[in-house]
KETIGU-180919 format. One record per residue (C-alpha): x, y, z; residue in one letter. Coordinates in steps of 0.1 Angstrom, whole numbers, plus 5000, padded with zeros to 4 digits. Layout:
<sites>
XYZA;...
</sites>
This chain:
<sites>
039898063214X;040097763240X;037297593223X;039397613187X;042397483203X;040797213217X;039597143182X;042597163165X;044996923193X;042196673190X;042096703149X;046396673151X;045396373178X;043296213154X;045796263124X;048496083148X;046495783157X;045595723120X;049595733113X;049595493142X;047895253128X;049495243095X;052495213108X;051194913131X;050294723105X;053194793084X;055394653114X;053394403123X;053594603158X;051694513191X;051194863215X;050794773252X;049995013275X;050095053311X;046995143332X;048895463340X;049795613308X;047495933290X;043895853280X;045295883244X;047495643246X;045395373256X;043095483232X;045195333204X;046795043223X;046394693217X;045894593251X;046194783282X;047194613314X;048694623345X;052494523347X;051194163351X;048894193325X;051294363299X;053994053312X;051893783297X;050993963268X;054794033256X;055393693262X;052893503244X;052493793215X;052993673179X;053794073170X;057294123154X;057394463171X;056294523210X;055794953213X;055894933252X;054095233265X;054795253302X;058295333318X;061595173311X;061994843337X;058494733313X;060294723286X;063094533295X;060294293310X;059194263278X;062494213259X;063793963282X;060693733281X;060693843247X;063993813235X;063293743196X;061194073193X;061994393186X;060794613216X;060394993215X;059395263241X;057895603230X;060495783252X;063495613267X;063695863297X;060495683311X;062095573339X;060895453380X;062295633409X;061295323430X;063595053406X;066595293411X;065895243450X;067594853447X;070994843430X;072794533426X;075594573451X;073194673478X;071094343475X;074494133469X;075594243501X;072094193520X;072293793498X;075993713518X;073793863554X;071293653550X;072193293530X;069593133537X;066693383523X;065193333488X;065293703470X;061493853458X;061694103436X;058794353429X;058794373387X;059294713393X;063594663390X;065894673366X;067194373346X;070294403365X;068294323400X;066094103385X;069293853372X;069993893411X;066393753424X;064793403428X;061893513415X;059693813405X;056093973418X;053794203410X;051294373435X;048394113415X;050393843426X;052793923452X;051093733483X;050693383460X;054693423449X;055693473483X;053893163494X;055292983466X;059393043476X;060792723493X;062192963521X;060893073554X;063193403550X;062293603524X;064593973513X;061494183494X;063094463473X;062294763466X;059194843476X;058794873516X;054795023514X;053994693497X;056294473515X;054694553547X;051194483533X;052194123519X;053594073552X;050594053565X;049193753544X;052493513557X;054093343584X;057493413565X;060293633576X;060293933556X;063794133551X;062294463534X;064294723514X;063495083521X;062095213487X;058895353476X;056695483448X;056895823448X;053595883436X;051895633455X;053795763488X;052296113485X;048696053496X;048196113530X;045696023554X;044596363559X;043596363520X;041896083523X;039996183553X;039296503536X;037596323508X;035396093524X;033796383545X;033296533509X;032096213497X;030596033528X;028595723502X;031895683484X;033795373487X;037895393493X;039895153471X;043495213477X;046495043464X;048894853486X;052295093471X;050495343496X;051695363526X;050195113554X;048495363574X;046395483546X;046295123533X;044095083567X;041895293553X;040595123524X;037394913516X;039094743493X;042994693488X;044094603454X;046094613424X;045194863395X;043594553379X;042294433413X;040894803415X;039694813385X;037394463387X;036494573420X;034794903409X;033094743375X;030994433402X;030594673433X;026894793433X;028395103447X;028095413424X;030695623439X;034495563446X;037395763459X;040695613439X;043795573454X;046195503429X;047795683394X;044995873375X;045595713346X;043195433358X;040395693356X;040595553311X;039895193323X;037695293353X;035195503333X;035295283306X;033894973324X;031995193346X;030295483325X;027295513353X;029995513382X;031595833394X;034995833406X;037096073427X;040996063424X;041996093463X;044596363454X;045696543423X;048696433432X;047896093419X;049696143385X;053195913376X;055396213355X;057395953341X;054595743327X;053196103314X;056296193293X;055095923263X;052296113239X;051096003205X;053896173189X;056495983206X;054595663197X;054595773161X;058095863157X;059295533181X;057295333152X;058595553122X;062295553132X;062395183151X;063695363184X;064595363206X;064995033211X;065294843248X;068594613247X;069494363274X;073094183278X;072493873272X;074093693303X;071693933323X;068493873302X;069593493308X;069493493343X;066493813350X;064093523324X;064193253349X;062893523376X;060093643357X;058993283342X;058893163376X;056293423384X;054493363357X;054492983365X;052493073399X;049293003394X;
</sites>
C-alpha cells in the first residue's frame, strides 16, 4: 500500500511539474527558489540560490513573471529591485518570524539614540525596514557591507546570532537588535556534540544565524552557499550540517559520493515548507498572489538593496 502511494504522489508530482512548465513558457515566467524550500521545488526551478543569489537573479532577469519560491520578505526583494515585473509567491503566508522581530518604530527610535550610526539591515526584513536602512546584507556578504559603511557605529537589525558573528570580523561599534531565526536558534550544543561522537570523521559546517556558542563549534562557518561550496571542494566525505534541511537538494547534488548528516531534525524552516507544486501551479494559473510594494517605500528600500549589491 505505502509502495502504491508513493507511486501515485510521485505520478500526480510529475503531472504538476509538466503543467509547470507549460505554464512557464506561456508566461514567460522565471521560478527562483531558495536553498530551503522542498526538494520538489527546486527540482523545477530556474535557479536556486541563496537570498543573495536569488537578489541578483530578480534583478538582472529578462522574465516577465518572477514565481518566488521562498518566504514573503524574498519577494518583496524581488519586486522592489524588480519593479517592472510581475512577481508571484506560491503561498502568501510564507512568512519570517525573524523579519517580524524589527518594526519600523522600534528602529526609528534606536536611529534618533544613536545619530551618528549608519543602519545595516539583514535582507531578512520587510520593505517597510528596509526603506528605513542605509544599506542591506546578507549572511554571504554581511562582513564586506559592514566594512563598506562610512560609519564607525553601526545598529545591525534583526538578527543578534549573526550580528555577534560579524562582529567579530570589525573594529566598528555594533548596536544589535535582539531577534533570531527560529530555526536556526534551536540547535544546541548538546546536539551537536551528540552527533559528532556519532560521527567522530565528520566535519561540522554551521551557519552563523546559530547561535555563537555553537558557531564555535564549527570547522567551517558559512552561508548556505558558503556551505554548500565548502562541502563540494573539501576532500572530506562526511559532514554534519547545521543549517535548514532543505540544503540537503543542493548538497547531494554537488556531492553524490559525500554523506551528510543534518545536526537535528529540527533543522526544517515551516514557513519555507508551506509552498508545494500545487501552489506553484495554481500561483502561475491564476497570476497570484501577487507581492505589491508602495511605491514611496519600494523607492527608498531600492537604494538599500542596490547598495549591497554594489559591494563587491
Amino acid at each position: 500500500m505505502e509502495a502504491l502511494a508513493l507511486a501515485r504522489k510521485e505520478e500526480q508530482n510529475q503531472q504538476l511539474k509538466e503543467r509547470i512548465l507549460q505554464l512557464k513558457k506561456e508566461r514567460n515566467a522565471i521560478i527562483l527558489a531558495h536553498y530551503y524550500q522542498r526538494d520538489e521545488i527546486q527540482e523545477v526551478a530556474d535557479f536556486r540560490g541563496d537570498s543573495f543569489l536569488l537578489a541578483q537573479k530578480a534583478a538582472s532577469t529578462d522574465a516577465d513573471v518572477i514565481v518566488f519560491c521562498g518566504v514573503h520578505f524574498m519577494g518583496e526583494s524581488a519586486k522592489i529591485l524588480a519593479p517592472n515585473k510581475t512577481v508571484i509567491i506560491p503561498d502568501e503566508r510564507a512568512g519570517c518570524p525573524m523579519a517580524d522581530m524589527v518594526n519600523v518604530d522600534g528602529l526609528r527610535a534606536l536611529k534618533k539614540k544613536h545619530p551618528n550610526a549608519k543602519v545595516v539591515a539583514y535582507i531578512n526584513t520587510s520593505a517597510e525596514v528596509k526603506a528605513e536602512t542605509d544599506i542591506c546584507c546578507t549572511s554571504a556578504n554581511a562582513i564586506k557591507v559592514i566594512e563598506s559603511v562610512d560609519s564607525d557605529e553601526i545598529i545591525w537589525v534583526p538578527d543578534k546570532n549573526l550580528g555577534d558573528y560579524v562582529s567579530k570580523f570589525t573594529d566598528k561599534k555594533m548596536i544589535i537588535w535582539e531577534g533570531y531565526c527560529n530555526t536556526h536558534d534551536m540547535l544546541t550544543v548538546r546536539d551537536v556534540e551528540e552527533m559528532k561522537a556519532k560521527y567522530p570523521e565528520a566535519e561540522f559546517v554551521v551557519h552563523p544565524e546559530c547561535r555563537p556558542e555553537v558557531v564555535k563549534l564549527g570547522d567551517f562557518v558559512g552561508s548556505t552557499t558558503a556551505i554548500i561550496k565548502y562541502c563540494k571542494e573539501s576532500p572530506a566525505k562526511e559532514f554534519i550540517v547545521g543549517t535548514e534541511d532543505g540544503t540537503g537538494y543542493q548538497l547531494r547534488k554537488d556531492s553524490p559520493d559525500k554523506t551528510f548528516h543534518f545536526a537535528t531534525k529540527y533543522l526544517v524552516c515551516p514557513n519555507m515548507k508551506v509552498n508545494n507544486l500545487k501552489k506553484v501551479a495554481k500561483c502561475l494559473e491564476t497570476m497570484s498572489p501577487q507581492i505589491y510594494v508602495p511605491p514611496h517605500i519600494a523607492d527608498q528600500a531600492r537604494l538599500s538593496l542596490e547598495r549591497m549589491l554594489q559591494v563587491k
